[in-house]
N, C-alpha and C positions, 0 to 999 in steps of 0.2 A: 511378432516380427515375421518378415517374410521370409519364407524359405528361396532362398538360390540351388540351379542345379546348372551340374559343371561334368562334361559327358569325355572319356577318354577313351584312346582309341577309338574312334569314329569310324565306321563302315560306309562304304558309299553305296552297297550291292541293297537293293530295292525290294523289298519283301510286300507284294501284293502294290506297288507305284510308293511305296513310302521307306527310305533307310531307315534302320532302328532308330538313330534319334530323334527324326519324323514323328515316328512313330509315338514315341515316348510323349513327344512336345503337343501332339494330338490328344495322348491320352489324358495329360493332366490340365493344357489349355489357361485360363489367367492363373491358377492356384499357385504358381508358382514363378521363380524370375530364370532367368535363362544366361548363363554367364560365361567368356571365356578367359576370364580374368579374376584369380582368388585374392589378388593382393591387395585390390581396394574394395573387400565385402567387411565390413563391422563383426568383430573379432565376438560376437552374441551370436551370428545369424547362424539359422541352419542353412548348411549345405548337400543337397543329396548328390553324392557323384557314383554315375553311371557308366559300365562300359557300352562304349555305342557300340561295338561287335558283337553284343547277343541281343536275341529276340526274348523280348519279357511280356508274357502273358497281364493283360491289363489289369488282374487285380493286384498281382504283386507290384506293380508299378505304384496304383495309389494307396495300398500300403505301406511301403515305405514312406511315404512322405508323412504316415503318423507312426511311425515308429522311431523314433529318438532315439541314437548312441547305437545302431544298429547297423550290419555289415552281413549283409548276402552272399551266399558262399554255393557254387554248383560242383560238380564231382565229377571232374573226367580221369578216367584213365586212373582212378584211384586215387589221385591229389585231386585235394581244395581249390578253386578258384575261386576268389574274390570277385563279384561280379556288380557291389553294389553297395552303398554305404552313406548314413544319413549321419551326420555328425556338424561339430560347431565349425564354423569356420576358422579360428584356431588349428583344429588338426584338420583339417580337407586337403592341405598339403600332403602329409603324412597316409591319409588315407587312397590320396591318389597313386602313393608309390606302392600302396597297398595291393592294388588294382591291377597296376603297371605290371607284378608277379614278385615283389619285393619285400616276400613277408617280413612284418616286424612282430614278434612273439609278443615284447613287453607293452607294447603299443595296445595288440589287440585285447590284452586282456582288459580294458576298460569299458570293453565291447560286448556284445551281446552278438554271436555268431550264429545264424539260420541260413537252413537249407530253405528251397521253395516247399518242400511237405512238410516241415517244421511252420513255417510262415504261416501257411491256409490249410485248411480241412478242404479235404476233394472237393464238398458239396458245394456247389454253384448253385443258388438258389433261382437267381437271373433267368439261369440257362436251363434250369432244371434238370441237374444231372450231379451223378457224381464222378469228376475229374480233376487227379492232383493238377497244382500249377505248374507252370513250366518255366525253364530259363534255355535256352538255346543257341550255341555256336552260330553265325553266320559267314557264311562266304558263299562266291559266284557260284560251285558248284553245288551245294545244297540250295539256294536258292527255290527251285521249285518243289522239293522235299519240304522246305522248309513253309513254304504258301500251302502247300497240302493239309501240313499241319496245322495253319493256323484255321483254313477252311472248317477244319473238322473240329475245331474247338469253338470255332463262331455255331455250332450249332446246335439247337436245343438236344435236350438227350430225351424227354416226356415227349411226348407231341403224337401227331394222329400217324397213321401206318403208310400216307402216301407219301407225306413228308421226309418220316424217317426212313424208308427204306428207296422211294422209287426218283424221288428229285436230287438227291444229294451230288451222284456222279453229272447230269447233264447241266443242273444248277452251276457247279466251280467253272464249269466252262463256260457259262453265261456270265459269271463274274468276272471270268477272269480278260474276259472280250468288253464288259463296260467297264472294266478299270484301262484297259489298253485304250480305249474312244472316250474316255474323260468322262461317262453319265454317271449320274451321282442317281445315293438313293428315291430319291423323293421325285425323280423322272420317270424309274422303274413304276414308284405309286400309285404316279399320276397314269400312267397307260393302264395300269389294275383298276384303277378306277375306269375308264372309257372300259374296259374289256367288260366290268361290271355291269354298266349299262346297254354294251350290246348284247352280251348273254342272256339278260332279262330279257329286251328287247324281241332278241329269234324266240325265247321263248313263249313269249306275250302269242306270235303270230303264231305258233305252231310248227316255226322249222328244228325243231328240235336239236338231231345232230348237230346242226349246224350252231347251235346255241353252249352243244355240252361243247364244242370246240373251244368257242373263246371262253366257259367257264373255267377247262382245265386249263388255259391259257396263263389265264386271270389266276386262278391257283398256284402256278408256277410261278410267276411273275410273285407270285406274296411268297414265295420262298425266298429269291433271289435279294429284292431291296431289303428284308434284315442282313442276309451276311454281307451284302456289300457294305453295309452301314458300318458292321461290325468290322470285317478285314480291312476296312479303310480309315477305321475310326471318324465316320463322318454322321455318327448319328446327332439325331436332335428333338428336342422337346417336340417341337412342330410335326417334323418324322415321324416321333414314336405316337401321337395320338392321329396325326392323317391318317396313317397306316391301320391301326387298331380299332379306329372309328369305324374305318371301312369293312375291319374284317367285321368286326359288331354286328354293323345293321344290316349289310343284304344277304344273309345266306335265306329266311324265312321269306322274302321276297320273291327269292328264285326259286322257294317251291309253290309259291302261289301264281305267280306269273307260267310256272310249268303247268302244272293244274288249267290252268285256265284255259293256254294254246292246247295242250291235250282237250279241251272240249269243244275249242273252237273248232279244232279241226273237220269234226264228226267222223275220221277215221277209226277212232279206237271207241272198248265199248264202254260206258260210263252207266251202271246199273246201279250206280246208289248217289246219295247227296252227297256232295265234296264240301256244303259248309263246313259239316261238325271236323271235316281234316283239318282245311286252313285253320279252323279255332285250334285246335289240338295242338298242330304244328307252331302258333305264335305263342297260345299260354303254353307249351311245353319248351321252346325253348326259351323264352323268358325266363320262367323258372330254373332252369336250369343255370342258364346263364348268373342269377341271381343266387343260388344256392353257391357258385363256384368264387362270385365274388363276397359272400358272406362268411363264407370259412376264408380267406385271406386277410380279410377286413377284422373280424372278430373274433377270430378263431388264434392262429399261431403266425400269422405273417407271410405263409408260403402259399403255394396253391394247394388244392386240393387233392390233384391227382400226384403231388407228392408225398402224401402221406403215408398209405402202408402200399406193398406192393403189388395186390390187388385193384389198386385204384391206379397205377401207373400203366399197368395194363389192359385198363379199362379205358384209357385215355387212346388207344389204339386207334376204338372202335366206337369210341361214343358219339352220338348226333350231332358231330360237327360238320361242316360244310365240306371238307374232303371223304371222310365215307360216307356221307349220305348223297355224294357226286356218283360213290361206286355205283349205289343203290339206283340209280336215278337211270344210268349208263346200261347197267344190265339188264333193266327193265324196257328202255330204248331198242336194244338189241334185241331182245324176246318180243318184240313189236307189242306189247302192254304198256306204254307211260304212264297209264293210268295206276296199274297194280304199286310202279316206280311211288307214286303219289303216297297210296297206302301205307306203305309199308316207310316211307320215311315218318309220315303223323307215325305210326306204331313205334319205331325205334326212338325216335325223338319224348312222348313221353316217356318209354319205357327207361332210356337212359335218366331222363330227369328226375323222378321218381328213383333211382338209383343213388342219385347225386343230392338230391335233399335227403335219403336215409341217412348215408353218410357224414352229413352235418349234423342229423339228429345225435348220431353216434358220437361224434364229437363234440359236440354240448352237454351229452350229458355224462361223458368221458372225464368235460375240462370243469366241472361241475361238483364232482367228486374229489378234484384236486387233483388228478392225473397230466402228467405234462404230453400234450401232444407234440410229436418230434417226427420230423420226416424219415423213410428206412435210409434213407440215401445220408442220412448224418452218420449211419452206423455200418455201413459197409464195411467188410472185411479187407483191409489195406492191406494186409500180408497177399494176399492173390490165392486162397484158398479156394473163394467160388467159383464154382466152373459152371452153375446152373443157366439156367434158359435167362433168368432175371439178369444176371451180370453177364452176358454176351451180348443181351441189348439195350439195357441201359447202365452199364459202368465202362467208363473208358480207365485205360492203365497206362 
């Protein structure tokens, strides 16, 4: 039977171009039916009724809708707030005065009461990180308090060092400029794509700089279309493999098309054969790329560099296309592009070679019957950590 959802107290105040209920009606899309009338729903259906004045983090949104006989509860101020509640339509009345702040003691007991940390485990596999969920107050004045936070939840918590530390502050502003002009994600994409092809391009001919420009451009730009996708709830099947495809196939390209304008030019010095790099650089990230998808696939379902937290830190700096831009940059600057060349084949196996050990370890880990579990399932939720691991990647 279909589930009905029936939203009280409604916000109109717009959190990133969408009011909570927006929001919500974004997150779950046909799964559900949308009602503002309980009196003619068939006294079987489920009903999930929500307060439109708080902000609900997307997993506990489509949790609820499989969680049966269940009522969401946040803590301000030391009292319970009822914030959310899936039940038969039968009682959705009852539940809605529940909502309203009208607790009924004997009611609720038929109920199963959760907080959002009781609901979900911090770990966001998705996102790779670990961050409890959230349920959040809204009005006009938190409003961009309120977008800051969801920003910062749209983002991955694993990911390479340029991402996580240098794009994040001028990113929310890029976003928050294409949600005010209406572009959606898969417009951001599509210019990462052209930037793609002009970066190769300067590179091919030899203008270098000019090349790392639209590369780092093009990098930013693939920051920005996930969180917009995310804060706007506008992602999509389409989206996520345009997007993914791209990031995929050209980063080995752009070192071989660098390679190349570095010899065309006959500026710099070129004293050895640059085939056996290009090879290096393709079978090495191949491999790599292939080890990372074999441990998600075969392995325990998450990535790999969530596994222990050596490999989350490894994820920093390993041969992906934003440090190996460092690499490339620095070498531009020290007027060697060549050396840039080198030393990306070098890292690039070497990380890969890292990343197939790692699988080996875990084959023959899960081989013996040991359960591989990511550290971020196991975090200390009391907030005892204070190390270097949990300031960069555990949010609280």
């Amino acid at each position: 039977m279909a589930t009905y959802i029936y939203f009280v107290k409604k916000s109109r105040v717009k959190i990133w171009g969408l009011t909570p209920p927006e929001r919500v009606k974004r997150v779950l899309g046909d799964s559900v039916i949308f009602t503002d009338h309980l009196d003619s729903l068939p006294q079987e259906a489920r009903v999930l009724v929500v307060r439109g004045d708080f902000l609900f983090e997307d997993r506990l949104v489509k949790g609820l809708i499989e969680s049966e006989d269940t009522f969401l509860f946040v803590k301000r101020f030391g009292k319970k707030i009822f914030v959310s509640a899936n039940v038969s339509a039968r009682d959705a009345k009852k539940a809605v005065k529940v909502l309203e702040g009208k607790e009924d003691v004997q009611f609720l007991k038929k109920f199963k009461t959760l907080s959002p940390e009781t609901f979900f485990t911090g770990f966001h596999k998705r996102l790779r990180k670990f961050e409890p969920p959230f349920v959040l107050p809204v009005s006009k004045r938190k409003a961009r308090e309120l977008e800051d936070r969801l920003f910062d939840w749209s983002y991955k918590g694993v990911t390479d060092l340029v991402t996580k530390w240098w794009w994040p502050r001028p990113a929310k502003e890029v976003v928050r400029a294409c949600v005010r002009l209406g572009i959606r994600p898969n417009h951001v994409t599509a210019l990462g794509l052209v930037l793609v092809f002009i970066a190769g391009f300067l590179f091919y001919l030899g203008y270098l700089g000019l090349g790392l420009i639209a590369a780092w451009l093009m990098t930013f730009l693939d920051t920005v279309d996930g969180k917009l996708a995310r804060v706007t709830v506008t992602s999509s099947k389409f989206g996520h493999y345009f997007d993914h495809i791209i990031d995929l196939i050209h980063p080995p390209f752009w070192y071989l098309l660098w390679g190349l304008g570095t010899e065309s030019t006959g500026r710099y010095l070129l004293d050895y054969p640059t085939i056996p790099l290009y090879w290096a650089i393709f079978i090495g990230y191949i491999v790599g790329r292939l080890a990372e998808g074999f441990f998600e696939w075969f392995i325990e379902g998450f990535g790999i560099f969530l596994w222990r937290p050596v490999d989350s830190l490894f994820r920093l700096v390993t041969a992906r296309r934003n440090p190996c831009l460092i690499i490339l940059t620095l070498s531009y600057i020290l007027g060697r592009p060549d050396w840039g060349l080198v030393a990306v084949a070098f890292w690039t196996v070497v990380t890969s070679a890292f990343l197939v050990l790692r699988l080996l370890m875990a084959f023959f880990q899960k081989a013996r019957g040991k359960k591989i579990r990511s550290w971020l399932y196991d975090v200390d939720r009391s907030g005892r950590g204070n190390g270097i691991l949990y300031r960069w990647f555990v949010k609280r």
